[in-house]
C-alpha positions as CSV (number, residue, x, y, z in Angstrom):
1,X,21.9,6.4,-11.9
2,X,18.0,6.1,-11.2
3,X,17.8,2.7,-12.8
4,X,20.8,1.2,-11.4
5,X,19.2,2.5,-8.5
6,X,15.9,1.2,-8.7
7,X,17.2,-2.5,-10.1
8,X,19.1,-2.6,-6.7
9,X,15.9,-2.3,-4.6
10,X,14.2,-4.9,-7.0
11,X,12.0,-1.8,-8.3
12,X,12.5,-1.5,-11.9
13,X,10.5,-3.3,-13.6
14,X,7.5,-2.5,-11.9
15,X,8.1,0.9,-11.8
16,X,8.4,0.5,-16.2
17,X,5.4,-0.8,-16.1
18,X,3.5,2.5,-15.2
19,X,6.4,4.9,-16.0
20,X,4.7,6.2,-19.2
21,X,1.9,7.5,-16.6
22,X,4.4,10.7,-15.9
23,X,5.7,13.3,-17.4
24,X,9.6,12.7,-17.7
25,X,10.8,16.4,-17.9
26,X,8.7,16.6,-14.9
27,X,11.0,14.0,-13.2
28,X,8.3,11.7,-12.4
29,X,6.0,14.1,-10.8
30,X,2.4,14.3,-12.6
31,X,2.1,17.4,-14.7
32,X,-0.7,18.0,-11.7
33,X,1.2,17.6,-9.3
34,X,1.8,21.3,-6.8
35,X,5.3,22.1,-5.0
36,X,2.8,21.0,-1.9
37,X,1.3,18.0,-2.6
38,X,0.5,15.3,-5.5
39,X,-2.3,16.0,-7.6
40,X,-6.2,15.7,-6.0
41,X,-7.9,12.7,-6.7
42,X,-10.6,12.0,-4.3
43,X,-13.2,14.4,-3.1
44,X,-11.5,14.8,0.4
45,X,-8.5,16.2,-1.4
46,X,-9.1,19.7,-1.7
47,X,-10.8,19.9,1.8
48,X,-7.7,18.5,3.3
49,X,-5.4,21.2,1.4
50,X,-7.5,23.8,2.2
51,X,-7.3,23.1,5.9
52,X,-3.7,22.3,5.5
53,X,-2.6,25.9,4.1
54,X,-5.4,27.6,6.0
55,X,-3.8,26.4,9.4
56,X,0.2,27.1,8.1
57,X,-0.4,30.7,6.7
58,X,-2.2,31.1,9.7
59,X,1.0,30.0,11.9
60,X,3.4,31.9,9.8
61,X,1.7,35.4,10.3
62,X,1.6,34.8,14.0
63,X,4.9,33.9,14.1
64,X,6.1,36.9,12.0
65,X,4.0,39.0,13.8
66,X,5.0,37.3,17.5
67,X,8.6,37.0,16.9
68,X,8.8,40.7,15.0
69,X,7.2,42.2,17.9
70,X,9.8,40.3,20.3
71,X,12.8,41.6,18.2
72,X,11.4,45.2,18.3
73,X,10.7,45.4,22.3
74,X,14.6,43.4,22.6
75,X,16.3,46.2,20.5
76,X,13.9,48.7,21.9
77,X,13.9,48.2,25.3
78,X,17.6,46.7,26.0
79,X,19.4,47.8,28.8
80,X,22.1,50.9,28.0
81,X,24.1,53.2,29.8
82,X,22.1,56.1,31.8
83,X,18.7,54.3,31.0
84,X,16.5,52.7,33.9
85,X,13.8,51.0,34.0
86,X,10.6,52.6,33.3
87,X,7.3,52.2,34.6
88,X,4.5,50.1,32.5
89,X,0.8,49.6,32.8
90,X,0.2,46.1,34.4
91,X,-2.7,45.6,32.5
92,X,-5.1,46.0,29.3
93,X,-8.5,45.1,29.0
94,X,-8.5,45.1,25.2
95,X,-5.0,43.6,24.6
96,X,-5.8,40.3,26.8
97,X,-9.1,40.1,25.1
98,X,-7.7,40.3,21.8
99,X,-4.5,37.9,22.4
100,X,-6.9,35.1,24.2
101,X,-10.5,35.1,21.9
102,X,-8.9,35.8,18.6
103,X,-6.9,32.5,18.6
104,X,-9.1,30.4,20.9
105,X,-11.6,31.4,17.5
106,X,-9.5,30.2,15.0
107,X,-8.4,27.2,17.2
108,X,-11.9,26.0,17.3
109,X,-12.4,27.0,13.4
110,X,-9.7,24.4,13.1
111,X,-11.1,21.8,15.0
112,X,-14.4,22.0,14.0
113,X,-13.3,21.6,9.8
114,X,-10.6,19.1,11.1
115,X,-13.4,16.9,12.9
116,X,-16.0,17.4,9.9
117,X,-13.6,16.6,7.2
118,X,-12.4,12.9,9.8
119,X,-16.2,12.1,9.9
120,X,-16.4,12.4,6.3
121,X,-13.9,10.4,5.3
122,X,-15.1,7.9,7.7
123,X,-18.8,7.0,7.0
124,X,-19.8,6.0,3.5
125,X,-23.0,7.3,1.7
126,X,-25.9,4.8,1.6
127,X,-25.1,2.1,-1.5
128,X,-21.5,2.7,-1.5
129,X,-20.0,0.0,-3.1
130,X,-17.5,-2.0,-1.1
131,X,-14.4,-3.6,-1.2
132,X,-12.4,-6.0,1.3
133,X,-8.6,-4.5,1.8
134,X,-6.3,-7.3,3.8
135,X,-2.7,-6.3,4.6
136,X,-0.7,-8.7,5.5
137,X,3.5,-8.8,5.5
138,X,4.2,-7.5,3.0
139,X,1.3,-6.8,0.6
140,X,-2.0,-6.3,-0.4
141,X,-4.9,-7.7,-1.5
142,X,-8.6,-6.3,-2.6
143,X,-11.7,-8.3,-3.3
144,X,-14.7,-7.0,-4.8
145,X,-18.1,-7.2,-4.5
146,X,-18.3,-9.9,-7.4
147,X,-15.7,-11.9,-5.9
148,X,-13.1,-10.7,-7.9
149,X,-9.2,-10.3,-6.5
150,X,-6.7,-8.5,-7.5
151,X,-3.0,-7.2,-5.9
152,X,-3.4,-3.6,-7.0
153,X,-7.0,-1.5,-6.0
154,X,-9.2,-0.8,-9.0
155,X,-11.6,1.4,-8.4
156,X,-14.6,3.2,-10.6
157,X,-14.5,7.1,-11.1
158,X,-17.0,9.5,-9.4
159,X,-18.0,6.4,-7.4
160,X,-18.4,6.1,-3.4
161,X,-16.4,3.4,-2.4
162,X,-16.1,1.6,1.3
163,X,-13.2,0.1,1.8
164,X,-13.3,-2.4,4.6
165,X,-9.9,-3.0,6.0
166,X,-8.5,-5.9,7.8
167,X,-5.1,-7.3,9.1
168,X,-3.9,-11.0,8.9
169,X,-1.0,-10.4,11.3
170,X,0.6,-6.9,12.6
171,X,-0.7,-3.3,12.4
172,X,-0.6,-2.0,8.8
173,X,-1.7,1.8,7.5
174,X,-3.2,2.2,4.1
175,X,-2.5,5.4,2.7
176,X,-2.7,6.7,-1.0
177,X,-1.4,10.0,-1.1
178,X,-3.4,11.5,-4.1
179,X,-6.9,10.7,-1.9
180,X,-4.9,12.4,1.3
181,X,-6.9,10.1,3.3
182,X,-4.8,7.4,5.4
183,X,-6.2,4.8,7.5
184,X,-5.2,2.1,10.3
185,X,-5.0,-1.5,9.5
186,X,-5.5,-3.4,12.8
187,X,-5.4,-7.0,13.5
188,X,-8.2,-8.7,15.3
189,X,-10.6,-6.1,13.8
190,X,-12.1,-4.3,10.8
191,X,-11.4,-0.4,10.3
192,X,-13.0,2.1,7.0
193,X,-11.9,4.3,5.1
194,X,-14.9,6.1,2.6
195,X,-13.2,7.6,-0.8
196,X,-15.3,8.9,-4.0
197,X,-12.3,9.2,-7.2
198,X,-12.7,11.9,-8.5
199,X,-10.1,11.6,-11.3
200,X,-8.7,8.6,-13.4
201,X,-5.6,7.6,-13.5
202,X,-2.8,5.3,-10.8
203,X,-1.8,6.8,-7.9
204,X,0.5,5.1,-5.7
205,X,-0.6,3.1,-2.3
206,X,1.7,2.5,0.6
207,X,1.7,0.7,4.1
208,X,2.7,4.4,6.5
209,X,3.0,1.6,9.7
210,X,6.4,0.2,10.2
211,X,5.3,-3.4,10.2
212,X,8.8,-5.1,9.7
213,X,11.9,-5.5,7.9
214,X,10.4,-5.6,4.0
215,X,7.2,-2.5,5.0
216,X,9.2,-0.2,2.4
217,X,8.5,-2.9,0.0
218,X,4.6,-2.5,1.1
219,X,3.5,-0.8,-1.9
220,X,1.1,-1.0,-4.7
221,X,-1.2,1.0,-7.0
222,X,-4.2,2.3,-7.6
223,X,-5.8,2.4,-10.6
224,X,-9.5,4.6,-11.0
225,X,-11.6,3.8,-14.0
226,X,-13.9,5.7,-15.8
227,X,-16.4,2.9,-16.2
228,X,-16.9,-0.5,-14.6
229,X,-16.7,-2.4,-17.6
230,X,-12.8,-1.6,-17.6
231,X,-12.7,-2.0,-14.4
232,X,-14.0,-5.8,-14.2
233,X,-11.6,-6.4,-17.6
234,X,-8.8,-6.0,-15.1
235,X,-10.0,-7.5,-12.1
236,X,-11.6,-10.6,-13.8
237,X,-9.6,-13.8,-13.7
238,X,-11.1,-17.0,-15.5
239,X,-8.2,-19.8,-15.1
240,X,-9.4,-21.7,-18.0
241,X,-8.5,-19.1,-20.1
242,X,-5.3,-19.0,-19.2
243,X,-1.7,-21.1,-19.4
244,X,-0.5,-23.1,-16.2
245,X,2.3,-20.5,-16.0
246,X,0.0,-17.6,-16.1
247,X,-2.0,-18.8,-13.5
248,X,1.0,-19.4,-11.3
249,X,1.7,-15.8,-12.0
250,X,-1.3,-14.5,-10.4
251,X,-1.1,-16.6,-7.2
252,X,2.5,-15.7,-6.8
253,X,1.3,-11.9,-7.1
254,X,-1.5,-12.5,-4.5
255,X,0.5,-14.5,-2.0
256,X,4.3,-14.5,-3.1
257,X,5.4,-11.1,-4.3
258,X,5.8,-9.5,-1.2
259,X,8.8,-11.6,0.1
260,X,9.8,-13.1,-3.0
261,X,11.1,-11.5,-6.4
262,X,11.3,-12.5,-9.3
263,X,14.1,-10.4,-10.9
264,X,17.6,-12.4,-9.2
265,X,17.5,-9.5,-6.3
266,X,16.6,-11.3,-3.1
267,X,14.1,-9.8,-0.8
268,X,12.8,-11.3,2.8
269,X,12.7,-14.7,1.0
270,X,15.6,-15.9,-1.9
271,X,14.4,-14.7,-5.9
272,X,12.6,-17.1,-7.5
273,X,13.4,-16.4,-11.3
274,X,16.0,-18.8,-11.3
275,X,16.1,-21.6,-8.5
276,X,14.0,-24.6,-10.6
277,X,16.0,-27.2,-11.0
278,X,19.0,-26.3,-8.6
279,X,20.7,-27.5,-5.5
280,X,19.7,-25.4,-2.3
281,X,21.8,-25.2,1.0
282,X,19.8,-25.9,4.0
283,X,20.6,-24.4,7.6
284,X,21.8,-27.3,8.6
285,X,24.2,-28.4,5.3
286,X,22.0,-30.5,3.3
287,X,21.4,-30.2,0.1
288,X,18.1,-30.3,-1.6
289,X,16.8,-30.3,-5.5
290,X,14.1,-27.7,-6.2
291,X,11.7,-29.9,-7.9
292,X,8.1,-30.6,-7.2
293,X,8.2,-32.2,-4.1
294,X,10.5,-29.8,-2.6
295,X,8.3,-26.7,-3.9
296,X,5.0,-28.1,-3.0
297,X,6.7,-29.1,1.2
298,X,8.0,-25.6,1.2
299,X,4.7,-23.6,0.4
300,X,2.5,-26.3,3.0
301,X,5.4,-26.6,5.7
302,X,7.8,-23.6,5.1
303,X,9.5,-24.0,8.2
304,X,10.5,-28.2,7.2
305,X,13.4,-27.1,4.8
306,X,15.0,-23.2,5.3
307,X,17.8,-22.3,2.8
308,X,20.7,-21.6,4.7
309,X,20.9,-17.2,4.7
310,X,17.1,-17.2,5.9
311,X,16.9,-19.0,8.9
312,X,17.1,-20.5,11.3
313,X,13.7,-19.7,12.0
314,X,11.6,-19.1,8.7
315,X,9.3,-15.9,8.7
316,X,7.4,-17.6,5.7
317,X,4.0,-18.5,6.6
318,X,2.3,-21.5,5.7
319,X,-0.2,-21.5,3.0
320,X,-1.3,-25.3,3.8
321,X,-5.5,-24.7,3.4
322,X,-5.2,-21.7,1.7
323,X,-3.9,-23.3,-1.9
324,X,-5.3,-26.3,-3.5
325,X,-3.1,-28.7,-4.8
326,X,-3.7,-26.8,-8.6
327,X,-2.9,-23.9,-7.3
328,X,0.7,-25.3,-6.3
329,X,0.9,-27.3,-9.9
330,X,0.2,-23.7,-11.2
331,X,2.7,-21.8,-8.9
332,X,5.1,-25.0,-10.2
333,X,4.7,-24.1,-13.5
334,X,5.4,-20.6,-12.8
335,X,9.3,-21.4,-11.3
336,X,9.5,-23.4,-14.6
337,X,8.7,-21.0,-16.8
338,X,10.7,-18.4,-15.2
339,X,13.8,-20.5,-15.4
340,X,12.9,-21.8,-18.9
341,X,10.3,-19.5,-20.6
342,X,7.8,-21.8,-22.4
343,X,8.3,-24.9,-20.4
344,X,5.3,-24.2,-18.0
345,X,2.7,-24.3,-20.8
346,X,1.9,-28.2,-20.4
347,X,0.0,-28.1,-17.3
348,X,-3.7,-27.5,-18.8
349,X,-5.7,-25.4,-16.5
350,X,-8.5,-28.2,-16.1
351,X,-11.3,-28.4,-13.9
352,X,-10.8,-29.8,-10.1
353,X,-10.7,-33.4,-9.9
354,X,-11.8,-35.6,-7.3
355,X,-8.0,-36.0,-6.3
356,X,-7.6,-32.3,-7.2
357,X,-8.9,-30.1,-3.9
358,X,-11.0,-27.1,-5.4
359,X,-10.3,-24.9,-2.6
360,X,-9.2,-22.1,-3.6
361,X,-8.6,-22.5,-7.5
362,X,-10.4,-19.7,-8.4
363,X,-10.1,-16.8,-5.9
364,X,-13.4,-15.1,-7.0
365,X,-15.5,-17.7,-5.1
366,X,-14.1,-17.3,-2.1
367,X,-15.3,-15.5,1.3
368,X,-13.9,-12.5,1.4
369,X,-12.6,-13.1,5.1
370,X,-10.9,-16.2,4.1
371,X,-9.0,-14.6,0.9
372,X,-5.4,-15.5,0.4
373,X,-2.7,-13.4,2.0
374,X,-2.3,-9.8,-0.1
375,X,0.6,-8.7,-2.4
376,X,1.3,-5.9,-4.4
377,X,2.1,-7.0,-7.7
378,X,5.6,-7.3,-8.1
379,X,6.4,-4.8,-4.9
380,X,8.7,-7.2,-2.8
């Protein structure tokens, strides 16, 4: 049932790709993992837990002790037959000392390691390294000090890490449960969140900010490295080296995957997988071929031509400026590849030509502020 499942919500075969990272008697939990909470994997993680228990054990023996007390004087002192009521003392020193300091103390305990353990996870150490996080609907995208991109956060163990977070349209939240740290992603502005891994391995990422109709789909990983040698062998990305289609690949994880998916199971946009060569139905009963012209219109002017089922108004965003005309040839050969596999091999991975823009071919040399929109892999 928990494959059919996960193939309905377009889910499967991203979740494959990490599912030999769990335990399966363990039903997907990691063998770490407490009835609580996931496993800690950042240094904040055991402060948080500690605080977390702390303040609930604390609540449960005054509520055992408050409520027990209540039921005790209810039973004791209810009203019977032949029995008035008596006179009481209308006050003691010692009992409103010890009912009003004892919790104001612990109150203030809590506050205090509350507001220490905030600040913390707020400013990074002097030399942290740091890394550019842009939400945007409905994905991610990280860039790293080299200019490297990737969908998914790769970070180095036992390293202080800055990450400088930024929103290209509504409020987002980055939150990766194994760290227990969760920030704010706001638009118009930059927010931080400081993290030091302190074990290897992927933990999951999520958007906690209901930004729309596909935030579930908001998701990706992170993966923590014990060196940053395997770290930059995952993050790297020399287009040369690779096929047309492969290249398409990677911009459709960076700028596609969150709307589109590439499975048959339609998302915010249609699936991509299998619409190359076909007829579409406009909103307003045309018909048009999925070719190169069409492809190429709908990623500069989504809003020219919407297949009828996603309109009328388009919530695609235009990505005129933010591809090259390669990086379209490459996202071309993608769709043809996925229809056909194979077919999107002919288109050579060359240099820029004249006619060619450059902009932005290879992601590493851009500005981190002018990045392409995120995405989490294959999340959408």
């Amino acid at each position: 049932m928990f494959p059919q499942i996960l193939n309905f919500l377009g889910q499967a075969d991203y979740v494959n790709k990490y599912v030999n990272q769990f335990s399966a008697e363990d039903g997907f939990r990691s063998k770490e993992t407490s009835y609580w909470f996931p496993e800690q994997a950042s240094s904040m993680a055991k402060n948080v837990d500690f605080l977390y228990m702390a303040i609930f054990w604390v609540s449960t023996v005054f509520f055992l002790v408050i409520v027990g007390v209540m039921c005790y004087f209810v039973i004791k002192y209810r009203r019977r037959p032949g029995i008035g009521p008596q006179p009481s003392s209308s006050h003691n020193t010692t009992i409103e000392i010890l009912w009003s300091v004892l919790p104001s103390i612990i109150l203030v305990w809590f506050f205090y390691q509350g507001a220490w353990d905030y600040l913390d996870s707020k400013f990074a150490p002097e030399g942290a390294e740091e890394i550019v996080v842009t939400g945007k609907k409905w994905d991610w995208t990280f860039t790293y000090p080299d200019g490297d991109q990737s969908s998914e956060l790769h970070l180095v163990l036992d390293r202080p890490t800055k990450l400088i977070l930024r929103s290209e349209d509504v409020l987002h939240s980055f939150f990766v449960p194994a760290f227990r740290q969760k920030m704010d992603v706001v638009p118009g502005r930059y927010t931080y969140y400081y993290v030091k891994p302190i074990k290897d391995g992927i933990f999951r990422v999520f958007c906690t900010e209901y930004c729309g109709d596909n935030h579930s789909g908001m998701k990706t990983w992170c993966h923590v490295h014990k060196s940053d040698a395997v770290r930059k062998e995952k993050t790297q990305w020399i287009i040369k080296d690779h096929k047309a289609w492969e290249n398409g690949e990677r911009l459709f994880k960076l700028n596609c995957a969150g709307c589109h998916n590439v499975n048959g199971v339609a998302a915010t946009g249609p699936a991509l997988n299998t619409i190359w060569g076909m007829e579409e139905t406009l909103i307003d009963g045309t018909k048009v071929k999925v070719d190169e012209n069409y492809i190429s219109e709908s990623i500069k002017y989504p809003n020219a031509k919407v297949v009828s089922g996603y309109g009328p108004v388009s919530k695609m965003q235009t990505f005129e400026g933010k591809l090259s005309n390669q990086d379209i040839d490459f996202v071309i050969a993608y769709l043809k590849h996925l229809k056909q596999p194979g077919s999107g091999d002919e288109l050579k991975a060359a240099a820029p030509s004249a006619e060619t823009p450059a902009a932005p071919a290879e992601p590493k040399q851009e500005p981190a502020a002018e990045q392409p929109a995120p995405s989490p892999g294959a999340g959408g």
